[in-house]
Biopython code that builds the backbone (N, CA, C, O; Angstrom):
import numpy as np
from Bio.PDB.StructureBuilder import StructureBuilder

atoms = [
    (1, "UNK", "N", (-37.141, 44.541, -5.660)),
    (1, "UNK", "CA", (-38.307, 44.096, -4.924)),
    (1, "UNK", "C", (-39.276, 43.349, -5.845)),
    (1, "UNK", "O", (-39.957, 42.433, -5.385)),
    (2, "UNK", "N", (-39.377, 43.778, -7.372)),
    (2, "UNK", "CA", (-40.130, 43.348, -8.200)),
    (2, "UNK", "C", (-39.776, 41.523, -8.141)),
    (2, "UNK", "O", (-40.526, 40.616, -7.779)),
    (3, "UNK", "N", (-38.377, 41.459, -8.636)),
    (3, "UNK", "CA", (-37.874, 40.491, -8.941)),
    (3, "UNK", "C", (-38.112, 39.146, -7.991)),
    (3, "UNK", "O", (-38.287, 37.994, -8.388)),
    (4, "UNK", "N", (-38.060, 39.713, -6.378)),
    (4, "UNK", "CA", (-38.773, 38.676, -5.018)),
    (4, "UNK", "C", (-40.135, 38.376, -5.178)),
    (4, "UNK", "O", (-40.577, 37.272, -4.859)),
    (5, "UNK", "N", (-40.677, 39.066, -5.539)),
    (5, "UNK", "CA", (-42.432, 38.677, -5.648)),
    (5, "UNK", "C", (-42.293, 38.044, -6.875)),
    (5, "UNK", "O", (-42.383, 36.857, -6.562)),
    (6, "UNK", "N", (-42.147, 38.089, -7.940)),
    (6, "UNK", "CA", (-42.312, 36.896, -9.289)),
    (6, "UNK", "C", (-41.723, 36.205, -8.917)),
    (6, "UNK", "O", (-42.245, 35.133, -9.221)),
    (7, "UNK", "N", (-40.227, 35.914, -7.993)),
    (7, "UNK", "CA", (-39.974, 34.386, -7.542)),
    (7, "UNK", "C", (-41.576, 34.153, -6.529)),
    (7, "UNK", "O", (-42.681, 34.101, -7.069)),
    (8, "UNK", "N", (-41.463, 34.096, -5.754)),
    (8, "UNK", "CA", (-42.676, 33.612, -4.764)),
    (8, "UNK", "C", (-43.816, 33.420, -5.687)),
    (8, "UNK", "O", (-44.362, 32.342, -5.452)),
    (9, "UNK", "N", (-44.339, 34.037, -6.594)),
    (9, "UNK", "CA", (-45.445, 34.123, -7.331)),
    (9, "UNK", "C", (-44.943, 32.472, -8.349)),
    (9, "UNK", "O", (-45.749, 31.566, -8.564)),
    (10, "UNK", "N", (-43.676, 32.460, -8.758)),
    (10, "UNK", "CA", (-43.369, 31.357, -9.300)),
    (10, "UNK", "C", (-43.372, 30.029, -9.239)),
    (10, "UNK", "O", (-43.584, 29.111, -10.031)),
    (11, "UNK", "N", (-42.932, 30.196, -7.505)),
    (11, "UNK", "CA", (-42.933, 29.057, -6.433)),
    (11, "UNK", "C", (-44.154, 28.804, -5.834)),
    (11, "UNK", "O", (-44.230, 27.703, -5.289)),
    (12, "UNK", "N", (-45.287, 29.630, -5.774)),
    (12, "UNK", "CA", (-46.629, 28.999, -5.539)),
    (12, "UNK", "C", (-47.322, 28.864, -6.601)),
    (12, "UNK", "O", (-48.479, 28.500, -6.386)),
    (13, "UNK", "N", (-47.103, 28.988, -7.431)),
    (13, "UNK", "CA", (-47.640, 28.168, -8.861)),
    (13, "UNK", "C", (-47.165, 26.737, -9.663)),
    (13, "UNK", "O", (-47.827, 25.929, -10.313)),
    (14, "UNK", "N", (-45.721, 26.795, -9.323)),
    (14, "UNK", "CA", (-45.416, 25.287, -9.222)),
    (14, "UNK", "C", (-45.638, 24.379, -7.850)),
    (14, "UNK", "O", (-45.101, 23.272, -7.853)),
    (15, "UNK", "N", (-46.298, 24.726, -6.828)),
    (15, "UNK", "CA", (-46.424, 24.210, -6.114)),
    (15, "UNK", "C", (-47.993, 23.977, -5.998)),
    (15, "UNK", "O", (-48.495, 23.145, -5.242)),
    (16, "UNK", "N", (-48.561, 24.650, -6.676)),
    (16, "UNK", "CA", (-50.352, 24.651, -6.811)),
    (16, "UNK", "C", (-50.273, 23.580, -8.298)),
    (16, "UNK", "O", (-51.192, 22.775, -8.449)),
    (17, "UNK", "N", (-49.214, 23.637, -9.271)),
    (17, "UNK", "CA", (-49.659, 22.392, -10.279)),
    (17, "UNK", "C", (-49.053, 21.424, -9.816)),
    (17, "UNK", "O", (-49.578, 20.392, -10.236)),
    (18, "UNK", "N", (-48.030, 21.182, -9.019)),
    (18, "UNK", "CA", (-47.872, 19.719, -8.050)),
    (18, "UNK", "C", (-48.704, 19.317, -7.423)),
    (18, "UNK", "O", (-48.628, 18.100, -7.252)),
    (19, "UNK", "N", (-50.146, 20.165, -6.618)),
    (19, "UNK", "CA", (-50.797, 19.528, -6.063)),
    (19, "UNK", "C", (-52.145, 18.939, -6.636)),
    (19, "UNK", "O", (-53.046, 18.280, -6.117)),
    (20, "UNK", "N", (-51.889, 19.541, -8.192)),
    (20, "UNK", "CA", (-53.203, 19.025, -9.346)),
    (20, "UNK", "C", (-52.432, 17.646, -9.534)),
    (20, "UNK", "O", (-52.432, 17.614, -10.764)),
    (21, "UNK", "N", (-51.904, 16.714, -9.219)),
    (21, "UNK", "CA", (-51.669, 15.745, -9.827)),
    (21, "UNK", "C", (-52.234, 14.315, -8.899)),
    (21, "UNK", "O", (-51.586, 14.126, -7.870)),
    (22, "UNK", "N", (-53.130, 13.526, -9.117)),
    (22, "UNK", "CA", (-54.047, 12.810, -8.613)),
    (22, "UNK", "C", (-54.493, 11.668, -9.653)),
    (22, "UNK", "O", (-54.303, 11.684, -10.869)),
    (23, "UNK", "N", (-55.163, 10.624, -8.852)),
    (23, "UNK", "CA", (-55.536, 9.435, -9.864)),
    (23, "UNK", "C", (-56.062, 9.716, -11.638)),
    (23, "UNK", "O", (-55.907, 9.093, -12.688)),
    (24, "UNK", "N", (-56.822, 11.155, -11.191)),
    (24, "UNK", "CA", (-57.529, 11.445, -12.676)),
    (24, "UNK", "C", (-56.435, 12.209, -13.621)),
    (24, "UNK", "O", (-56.948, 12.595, -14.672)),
    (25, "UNK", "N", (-55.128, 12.497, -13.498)),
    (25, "UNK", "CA", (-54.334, 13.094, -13.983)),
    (25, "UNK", "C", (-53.754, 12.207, -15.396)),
    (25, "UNK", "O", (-53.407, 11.025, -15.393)),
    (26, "UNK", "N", (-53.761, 12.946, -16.327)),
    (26, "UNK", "CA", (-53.642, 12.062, -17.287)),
    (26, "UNK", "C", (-52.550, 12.374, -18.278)),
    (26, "UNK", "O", (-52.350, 13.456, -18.831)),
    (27, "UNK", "N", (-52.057, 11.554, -18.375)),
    (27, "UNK", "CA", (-50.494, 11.804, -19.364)),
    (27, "UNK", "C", (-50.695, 11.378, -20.581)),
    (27, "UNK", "O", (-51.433, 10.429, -20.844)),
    (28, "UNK", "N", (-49.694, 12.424, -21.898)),
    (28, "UNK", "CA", (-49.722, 11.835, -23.007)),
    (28, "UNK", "C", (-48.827, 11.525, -23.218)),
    (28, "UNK", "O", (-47.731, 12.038, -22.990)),
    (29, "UNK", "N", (-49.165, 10.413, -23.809)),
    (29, "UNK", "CA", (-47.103, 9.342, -24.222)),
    (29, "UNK", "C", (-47.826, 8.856, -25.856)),
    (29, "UNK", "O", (-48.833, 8.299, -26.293)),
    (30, "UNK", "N", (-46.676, 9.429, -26.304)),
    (30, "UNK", "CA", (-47.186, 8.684, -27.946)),
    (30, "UNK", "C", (-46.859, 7.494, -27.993)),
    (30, "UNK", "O", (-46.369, 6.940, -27.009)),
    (31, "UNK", "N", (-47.129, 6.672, -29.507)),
    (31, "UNK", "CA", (-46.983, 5.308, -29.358)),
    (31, "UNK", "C", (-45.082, 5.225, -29.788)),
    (31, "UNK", "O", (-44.287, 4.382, -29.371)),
    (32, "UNK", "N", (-44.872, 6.081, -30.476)),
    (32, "UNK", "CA", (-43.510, 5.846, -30.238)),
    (32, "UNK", "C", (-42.392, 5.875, -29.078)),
    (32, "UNK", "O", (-41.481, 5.065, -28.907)),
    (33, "UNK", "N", (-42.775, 7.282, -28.159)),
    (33, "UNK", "CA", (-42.654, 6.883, -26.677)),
    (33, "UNK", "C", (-42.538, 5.538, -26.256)),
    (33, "UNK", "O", (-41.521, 4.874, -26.052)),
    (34, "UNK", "N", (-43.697, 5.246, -26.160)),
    (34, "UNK", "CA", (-44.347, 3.600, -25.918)),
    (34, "UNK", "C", (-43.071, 2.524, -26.253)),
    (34, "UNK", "O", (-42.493, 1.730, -25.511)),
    (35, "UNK", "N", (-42.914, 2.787, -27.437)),
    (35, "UNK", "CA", (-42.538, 1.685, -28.282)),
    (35, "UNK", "C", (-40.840, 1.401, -27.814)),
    (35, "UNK", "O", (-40.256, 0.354, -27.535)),
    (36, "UNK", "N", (-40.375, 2.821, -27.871)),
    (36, "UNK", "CA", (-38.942, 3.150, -27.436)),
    (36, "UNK", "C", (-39.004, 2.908, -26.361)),
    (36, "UNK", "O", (-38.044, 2.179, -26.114)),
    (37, "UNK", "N", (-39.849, 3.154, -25.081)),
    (37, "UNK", "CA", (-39.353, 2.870, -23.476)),
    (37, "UNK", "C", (-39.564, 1.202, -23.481)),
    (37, "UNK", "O", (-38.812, 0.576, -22.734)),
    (38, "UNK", "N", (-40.546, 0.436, -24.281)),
    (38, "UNK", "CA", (-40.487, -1.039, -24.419)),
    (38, "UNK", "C", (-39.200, -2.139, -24.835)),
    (38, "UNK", "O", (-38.803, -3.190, -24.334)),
    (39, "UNK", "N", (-38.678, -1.112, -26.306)),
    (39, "UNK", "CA", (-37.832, -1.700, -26.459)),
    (39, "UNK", "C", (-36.469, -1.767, -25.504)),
    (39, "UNK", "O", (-36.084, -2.870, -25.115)),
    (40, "UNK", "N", (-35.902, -0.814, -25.217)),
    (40, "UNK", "CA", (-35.142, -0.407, -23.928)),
    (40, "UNK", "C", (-35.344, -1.193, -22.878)),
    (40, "UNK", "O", (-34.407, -1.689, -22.253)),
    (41, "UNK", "N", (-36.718, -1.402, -22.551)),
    (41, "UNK", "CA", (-36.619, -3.002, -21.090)),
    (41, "UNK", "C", (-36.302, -3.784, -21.743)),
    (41, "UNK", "O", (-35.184, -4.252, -21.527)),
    (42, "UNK", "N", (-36.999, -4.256, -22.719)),
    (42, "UNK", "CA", (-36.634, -5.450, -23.541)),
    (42, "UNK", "C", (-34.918, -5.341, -23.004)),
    (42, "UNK", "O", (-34.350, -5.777, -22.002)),
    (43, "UNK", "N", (-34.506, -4.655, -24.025)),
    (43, "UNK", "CA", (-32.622, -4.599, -24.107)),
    (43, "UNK", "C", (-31.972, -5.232, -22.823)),
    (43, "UNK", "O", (-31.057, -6.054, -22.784)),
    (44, "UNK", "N", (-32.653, -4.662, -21.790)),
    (44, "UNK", "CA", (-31.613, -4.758, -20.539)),
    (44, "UNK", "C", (-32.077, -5.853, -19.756)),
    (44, "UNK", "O", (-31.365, -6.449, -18.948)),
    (45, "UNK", "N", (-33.380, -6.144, -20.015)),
    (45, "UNK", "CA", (-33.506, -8.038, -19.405)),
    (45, "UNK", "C", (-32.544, -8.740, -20.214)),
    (45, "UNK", "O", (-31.565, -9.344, -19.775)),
    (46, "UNK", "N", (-33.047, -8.570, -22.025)),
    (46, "UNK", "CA", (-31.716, -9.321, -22.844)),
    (46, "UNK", "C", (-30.261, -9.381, -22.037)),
    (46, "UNK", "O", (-29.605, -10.397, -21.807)),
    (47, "UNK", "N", (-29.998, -8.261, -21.738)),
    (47, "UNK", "CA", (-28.346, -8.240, -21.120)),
    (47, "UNK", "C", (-28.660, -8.950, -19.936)),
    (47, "UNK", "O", (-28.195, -10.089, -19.890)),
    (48, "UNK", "N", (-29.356, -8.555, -18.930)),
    (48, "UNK", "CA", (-29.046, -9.361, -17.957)),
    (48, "UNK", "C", (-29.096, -10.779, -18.236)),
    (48, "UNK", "O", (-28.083, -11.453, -18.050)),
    (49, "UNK", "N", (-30.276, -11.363, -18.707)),
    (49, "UNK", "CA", (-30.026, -12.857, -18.718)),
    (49, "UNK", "C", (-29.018, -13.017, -19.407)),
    (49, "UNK", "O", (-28.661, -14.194, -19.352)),
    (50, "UNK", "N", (-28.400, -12.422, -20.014)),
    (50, "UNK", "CA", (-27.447, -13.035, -21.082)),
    (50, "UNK", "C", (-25.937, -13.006, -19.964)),
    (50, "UNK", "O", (-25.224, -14.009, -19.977)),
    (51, "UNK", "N", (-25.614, -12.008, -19.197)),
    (51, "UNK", "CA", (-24.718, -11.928, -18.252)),
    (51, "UNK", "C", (-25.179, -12.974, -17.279)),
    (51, "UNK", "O", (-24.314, -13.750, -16.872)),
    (52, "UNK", "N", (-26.373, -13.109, -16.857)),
    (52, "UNK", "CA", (-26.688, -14.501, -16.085)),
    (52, "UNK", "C", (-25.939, -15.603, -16.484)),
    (52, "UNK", "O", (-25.145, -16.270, -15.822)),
    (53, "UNK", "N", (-26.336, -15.732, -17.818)),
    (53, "UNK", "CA", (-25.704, -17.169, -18.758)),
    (53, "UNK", "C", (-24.518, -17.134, -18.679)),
    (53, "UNK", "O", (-24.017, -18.150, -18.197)),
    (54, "UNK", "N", (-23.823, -16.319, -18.979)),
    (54, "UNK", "CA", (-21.962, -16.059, -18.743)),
    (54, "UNK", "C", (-21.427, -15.828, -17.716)),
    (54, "UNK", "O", (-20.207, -15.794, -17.559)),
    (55, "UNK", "N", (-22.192, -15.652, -16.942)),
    (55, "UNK", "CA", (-21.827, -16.267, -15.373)),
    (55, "UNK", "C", (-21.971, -17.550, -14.628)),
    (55, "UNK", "O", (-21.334, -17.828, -13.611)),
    (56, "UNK", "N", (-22.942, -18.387, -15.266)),
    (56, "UNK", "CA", (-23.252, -19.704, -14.996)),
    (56, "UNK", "C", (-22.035, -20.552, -15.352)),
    (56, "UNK", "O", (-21.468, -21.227, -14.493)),
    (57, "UNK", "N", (-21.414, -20.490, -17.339)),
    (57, "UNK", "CA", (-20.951, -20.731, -17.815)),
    (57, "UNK", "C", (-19.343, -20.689, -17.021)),
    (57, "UNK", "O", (-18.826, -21.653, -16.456)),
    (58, "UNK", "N", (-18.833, -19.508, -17.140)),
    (58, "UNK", "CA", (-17.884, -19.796, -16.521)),
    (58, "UNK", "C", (-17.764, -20.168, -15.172)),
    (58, "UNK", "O", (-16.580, -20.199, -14.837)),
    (59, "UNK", "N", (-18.587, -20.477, -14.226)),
    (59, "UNK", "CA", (-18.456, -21.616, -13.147)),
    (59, "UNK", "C", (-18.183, -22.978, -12.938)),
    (59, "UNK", "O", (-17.714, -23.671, -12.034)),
    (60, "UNK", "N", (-18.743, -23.174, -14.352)),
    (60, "UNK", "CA", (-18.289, -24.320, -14.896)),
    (60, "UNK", "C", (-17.483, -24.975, -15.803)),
    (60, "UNK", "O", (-17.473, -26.070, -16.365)),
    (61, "UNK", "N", (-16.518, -23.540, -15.766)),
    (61, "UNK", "CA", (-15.283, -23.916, -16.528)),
    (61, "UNK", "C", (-14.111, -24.347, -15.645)),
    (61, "UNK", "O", (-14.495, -23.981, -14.534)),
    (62, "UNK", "N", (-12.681, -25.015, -15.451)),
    (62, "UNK", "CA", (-12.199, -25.026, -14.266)),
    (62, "UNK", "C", (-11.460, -24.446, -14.183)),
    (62, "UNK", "O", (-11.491, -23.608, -15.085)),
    (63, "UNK", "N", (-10.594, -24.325, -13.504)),
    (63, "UNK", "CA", (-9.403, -23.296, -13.170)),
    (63, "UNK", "C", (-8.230, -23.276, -14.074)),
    (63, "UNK", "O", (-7.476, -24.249, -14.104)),
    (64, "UNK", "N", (-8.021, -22.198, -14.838)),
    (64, "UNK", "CA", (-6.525, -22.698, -14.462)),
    (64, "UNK", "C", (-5.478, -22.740, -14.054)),
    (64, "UNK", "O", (-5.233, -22.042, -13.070)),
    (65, "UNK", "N", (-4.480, -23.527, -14.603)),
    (65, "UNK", "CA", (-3.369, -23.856, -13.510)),
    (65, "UNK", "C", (-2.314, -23.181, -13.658)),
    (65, "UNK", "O", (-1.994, -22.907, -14.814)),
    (66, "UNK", "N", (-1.723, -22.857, -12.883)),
    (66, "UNK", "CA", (-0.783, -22.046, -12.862)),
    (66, "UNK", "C", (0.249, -22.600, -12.605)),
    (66, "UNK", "O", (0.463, -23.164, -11.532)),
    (67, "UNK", "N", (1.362, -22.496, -13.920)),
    (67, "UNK", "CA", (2.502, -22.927, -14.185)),
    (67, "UNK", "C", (3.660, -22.996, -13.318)),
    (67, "UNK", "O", (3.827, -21.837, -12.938)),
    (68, "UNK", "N", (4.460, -23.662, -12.853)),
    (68, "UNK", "CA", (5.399, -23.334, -12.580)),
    (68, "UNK", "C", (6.268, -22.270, -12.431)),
    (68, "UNK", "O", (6.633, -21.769, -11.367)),
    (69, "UNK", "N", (6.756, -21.771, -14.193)),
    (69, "UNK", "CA", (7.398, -20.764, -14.493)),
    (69, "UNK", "C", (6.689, -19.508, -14.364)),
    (69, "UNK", "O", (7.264, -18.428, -14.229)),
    (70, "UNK", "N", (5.159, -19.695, -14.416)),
    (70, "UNK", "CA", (4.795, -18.091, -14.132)),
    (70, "UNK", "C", (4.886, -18.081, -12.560)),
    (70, "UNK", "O", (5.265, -16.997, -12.118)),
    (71, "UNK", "N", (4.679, -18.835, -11.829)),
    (71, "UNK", "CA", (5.055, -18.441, -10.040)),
    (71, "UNK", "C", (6.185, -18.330, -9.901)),
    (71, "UNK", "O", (6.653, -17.456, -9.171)),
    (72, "UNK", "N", (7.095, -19.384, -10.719)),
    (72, "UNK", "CA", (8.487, -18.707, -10.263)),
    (72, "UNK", "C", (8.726, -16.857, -10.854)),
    (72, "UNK", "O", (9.373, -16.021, -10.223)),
    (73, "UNK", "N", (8.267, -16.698, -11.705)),
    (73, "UNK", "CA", (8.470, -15.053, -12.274)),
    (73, "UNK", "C", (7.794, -14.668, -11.464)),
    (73, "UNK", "O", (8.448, -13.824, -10.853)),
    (74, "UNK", "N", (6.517, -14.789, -10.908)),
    (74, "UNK", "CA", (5.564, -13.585, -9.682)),
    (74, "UNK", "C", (6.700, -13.825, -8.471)),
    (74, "UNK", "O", (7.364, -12.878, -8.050)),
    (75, "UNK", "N", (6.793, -14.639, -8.164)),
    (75, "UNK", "CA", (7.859, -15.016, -7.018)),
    (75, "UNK", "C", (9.537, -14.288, -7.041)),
    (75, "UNK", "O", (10.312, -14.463, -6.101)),
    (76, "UNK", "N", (9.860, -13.556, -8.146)),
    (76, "UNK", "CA", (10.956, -13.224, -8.184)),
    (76, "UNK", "C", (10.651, -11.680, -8.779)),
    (76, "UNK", "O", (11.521, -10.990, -9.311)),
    (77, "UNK", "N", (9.492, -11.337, -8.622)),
    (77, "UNK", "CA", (8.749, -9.946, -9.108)),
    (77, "UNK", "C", (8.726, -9.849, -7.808)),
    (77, "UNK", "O", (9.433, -8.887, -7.508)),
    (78, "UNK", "N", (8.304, -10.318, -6.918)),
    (78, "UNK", "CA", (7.857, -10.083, -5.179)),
    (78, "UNK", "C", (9.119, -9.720, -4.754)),
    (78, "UNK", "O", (9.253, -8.540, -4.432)),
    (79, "UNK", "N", (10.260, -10.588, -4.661)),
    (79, "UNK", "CA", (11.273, -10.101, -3.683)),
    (79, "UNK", "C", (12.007, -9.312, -4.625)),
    (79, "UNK", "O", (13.150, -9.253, -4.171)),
    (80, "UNK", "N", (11.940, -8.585, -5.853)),
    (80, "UNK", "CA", (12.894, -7.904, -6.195)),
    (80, "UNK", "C", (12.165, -6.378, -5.756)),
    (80, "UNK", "O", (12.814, -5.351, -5.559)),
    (81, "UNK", "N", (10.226, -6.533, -5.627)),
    (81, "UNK", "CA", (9.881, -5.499, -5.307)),
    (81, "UNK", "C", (10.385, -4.842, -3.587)),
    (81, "UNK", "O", (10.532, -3.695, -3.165)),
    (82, "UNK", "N", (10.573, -6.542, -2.788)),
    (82, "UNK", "CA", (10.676, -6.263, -1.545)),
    (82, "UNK", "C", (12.178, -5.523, -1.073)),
    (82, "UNK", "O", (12.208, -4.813, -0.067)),
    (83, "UNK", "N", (13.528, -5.790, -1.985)),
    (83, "UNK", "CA", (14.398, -5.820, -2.114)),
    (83, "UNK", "C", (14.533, -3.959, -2.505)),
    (83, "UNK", "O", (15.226, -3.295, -1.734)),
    (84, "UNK", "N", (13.913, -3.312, -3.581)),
    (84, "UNK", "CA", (13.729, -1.940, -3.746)),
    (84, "UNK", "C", (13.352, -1.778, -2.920)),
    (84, "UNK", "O", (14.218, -1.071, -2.404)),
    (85, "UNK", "N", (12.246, -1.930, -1.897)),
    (85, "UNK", "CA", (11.722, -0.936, -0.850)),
    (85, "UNK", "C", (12.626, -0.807, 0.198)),
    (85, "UNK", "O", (12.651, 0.258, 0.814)),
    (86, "UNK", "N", (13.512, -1.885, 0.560)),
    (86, "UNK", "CA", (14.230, -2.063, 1.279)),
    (86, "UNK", "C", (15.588, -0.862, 0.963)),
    (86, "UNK", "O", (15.898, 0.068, 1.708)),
    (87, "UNK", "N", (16.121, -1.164, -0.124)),
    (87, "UNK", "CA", (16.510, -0.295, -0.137)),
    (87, "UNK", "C", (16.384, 1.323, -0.374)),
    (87, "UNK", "O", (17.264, 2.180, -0.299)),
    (88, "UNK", "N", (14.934, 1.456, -0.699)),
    (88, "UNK", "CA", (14.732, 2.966, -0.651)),
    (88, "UNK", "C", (14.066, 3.713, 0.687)),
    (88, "UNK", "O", (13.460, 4.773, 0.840)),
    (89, "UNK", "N", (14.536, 2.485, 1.701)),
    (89, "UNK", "CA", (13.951, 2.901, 3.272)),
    (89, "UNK", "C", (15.482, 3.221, 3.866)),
    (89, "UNK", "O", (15.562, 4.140, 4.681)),
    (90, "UNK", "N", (16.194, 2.802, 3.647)),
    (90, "UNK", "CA", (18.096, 3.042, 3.984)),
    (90, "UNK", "C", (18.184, 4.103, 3.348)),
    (90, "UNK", "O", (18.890, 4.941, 3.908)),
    (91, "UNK", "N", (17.627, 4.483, 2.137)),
    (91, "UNK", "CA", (18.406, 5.840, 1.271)),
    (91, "UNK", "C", (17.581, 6.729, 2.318)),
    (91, "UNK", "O", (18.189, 7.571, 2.979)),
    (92, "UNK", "N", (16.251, 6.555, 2.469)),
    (92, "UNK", "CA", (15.140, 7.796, 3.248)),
    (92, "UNK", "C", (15.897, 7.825, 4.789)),
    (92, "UNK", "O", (15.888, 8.851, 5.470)),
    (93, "UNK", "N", (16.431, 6.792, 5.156)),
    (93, "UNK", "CA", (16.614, 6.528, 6.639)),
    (93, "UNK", "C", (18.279, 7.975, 6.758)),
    (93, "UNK", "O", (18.513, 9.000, 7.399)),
    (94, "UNK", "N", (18.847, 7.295, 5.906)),
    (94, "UNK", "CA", (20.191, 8.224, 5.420)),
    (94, "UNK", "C", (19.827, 10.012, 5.387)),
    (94, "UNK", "O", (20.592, 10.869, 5.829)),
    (95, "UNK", "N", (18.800, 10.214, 4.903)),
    (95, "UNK", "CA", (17.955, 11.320, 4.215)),
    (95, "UNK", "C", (17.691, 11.823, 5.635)),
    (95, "UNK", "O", (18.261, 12.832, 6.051)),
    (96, "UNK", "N", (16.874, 11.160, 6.341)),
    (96, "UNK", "CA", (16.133, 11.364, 8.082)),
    (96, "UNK", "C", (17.582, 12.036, 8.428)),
    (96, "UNK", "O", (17.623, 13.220, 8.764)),
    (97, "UNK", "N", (18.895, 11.167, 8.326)),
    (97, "UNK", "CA", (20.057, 11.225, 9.912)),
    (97, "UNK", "C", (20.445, 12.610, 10.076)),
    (97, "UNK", "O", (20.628, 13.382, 11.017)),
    (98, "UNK", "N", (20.534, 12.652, 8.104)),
    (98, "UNK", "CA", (21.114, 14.495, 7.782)),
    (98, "UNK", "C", (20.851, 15.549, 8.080)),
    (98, "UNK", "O", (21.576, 16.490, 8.401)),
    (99, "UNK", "N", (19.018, 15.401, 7.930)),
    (99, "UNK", "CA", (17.982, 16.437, 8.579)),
    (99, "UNK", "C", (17.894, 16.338, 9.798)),
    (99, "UNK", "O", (17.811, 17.417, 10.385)),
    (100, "UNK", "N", (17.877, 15.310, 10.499)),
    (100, "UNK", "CA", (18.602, 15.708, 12.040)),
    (100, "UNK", "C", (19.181, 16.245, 12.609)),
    (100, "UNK", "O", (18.891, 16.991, 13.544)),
    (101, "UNK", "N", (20.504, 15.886, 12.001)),
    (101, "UNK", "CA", (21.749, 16.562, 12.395)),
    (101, "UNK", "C", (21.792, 17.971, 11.671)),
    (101, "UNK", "O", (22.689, 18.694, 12.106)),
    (102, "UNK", "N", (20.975, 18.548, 10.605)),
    (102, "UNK", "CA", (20.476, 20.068, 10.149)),
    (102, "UNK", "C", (20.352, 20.655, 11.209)),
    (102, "UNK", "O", (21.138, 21.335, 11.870)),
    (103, "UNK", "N", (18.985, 20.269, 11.394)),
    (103, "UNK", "CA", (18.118, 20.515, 12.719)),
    (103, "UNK", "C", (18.801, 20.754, 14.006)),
    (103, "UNK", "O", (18.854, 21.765, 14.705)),
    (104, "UNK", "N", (19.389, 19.393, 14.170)),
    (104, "UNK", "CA", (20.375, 19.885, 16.189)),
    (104, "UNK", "C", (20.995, 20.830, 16.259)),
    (104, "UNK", "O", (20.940, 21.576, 17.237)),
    (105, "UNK", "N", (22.111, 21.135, 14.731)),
    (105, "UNK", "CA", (22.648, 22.134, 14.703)),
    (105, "UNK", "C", (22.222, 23.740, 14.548)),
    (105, "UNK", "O", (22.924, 24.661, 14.966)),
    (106, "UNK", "N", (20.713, 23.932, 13.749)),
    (106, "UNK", "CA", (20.632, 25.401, 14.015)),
    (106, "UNK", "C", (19.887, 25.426, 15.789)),
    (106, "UNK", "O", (20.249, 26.238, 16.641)),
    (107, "UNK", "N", (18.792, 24.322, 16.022)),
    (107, "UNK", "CA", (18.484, 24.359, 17.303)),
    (107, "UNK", "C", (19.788, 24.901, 18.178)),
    (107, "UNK", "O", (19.797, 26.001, 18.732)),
    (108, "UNK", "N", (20.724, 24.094, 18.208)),
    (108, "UNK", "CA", (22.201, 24.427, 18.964)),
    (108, "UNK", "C", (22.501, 25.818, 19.144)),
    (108, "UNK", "O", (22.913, 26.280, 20.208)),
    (109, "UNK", "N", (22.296, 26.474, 18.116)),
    (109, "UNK", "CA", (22.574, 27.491, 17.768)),
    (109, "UNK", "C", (22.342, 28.842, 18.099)),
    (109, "UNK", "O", (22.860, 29.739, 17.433)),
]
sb = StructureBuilder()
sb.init_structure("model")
sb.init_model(0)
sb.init_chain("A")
sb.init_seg("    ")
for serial, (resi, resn, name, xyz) in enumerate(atoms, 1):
    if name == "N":
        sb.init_residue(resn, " ", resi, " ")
    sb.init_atom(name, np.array(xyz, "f"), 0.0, 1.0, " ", f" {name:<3s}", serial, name[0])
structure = sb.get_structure()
């Protein structure tokens, strides 16, 4: 019972210094604080514009082209992938007929 009242006693005391906090409330931040949360924006405008710039940049680089011989290799990567699936839908299909015919037979049964 002790232990319920010091929570509650806990919880209206952090809730009575949440409500001290108002225009006149005043924070201390050292100057190194300061200095460290400054440099840190600094940093990440740096990055962004700088990712800005390397995004501009390569827009205005052009494409390139794609060879012959590498489409013919993606092109013969495609149907050899289409060619496995194909056949590992006949091995599963084979796989299905057996368990069927498992099946009819204890059903039968």
């Amino acid at each position: 019972m002790l232990k319920v009242e010091e929570d509650k006693i806990l919880t209206i005391n952090i809730i009575y210094k949440m409500s001290e906090l108002s225009e006149d409330t005043k924070f201390q931040i050292s100057i190194k604080t300061l200095a460290a949360i400054g440099a840190g924006i600094f940093a990440l405008v740096g990055l962004y514009f700088a990712l800005q710039a390397d995004i501009e940049e390569a827009k205005l680089l052009p494409e390139p082209p794609v060879s012959r011989t590498e489409y013919d290799l993606k092109d013969e990567l495609i149907r050899e992938s289409i060619m496995n699936t194909e056949e590992k839908v006949q091995e599963n299909s084979q796989k299905l007929d057996k368990i069927d015919e498992k099946l009819y037979e204890i059903i039968k049964k």
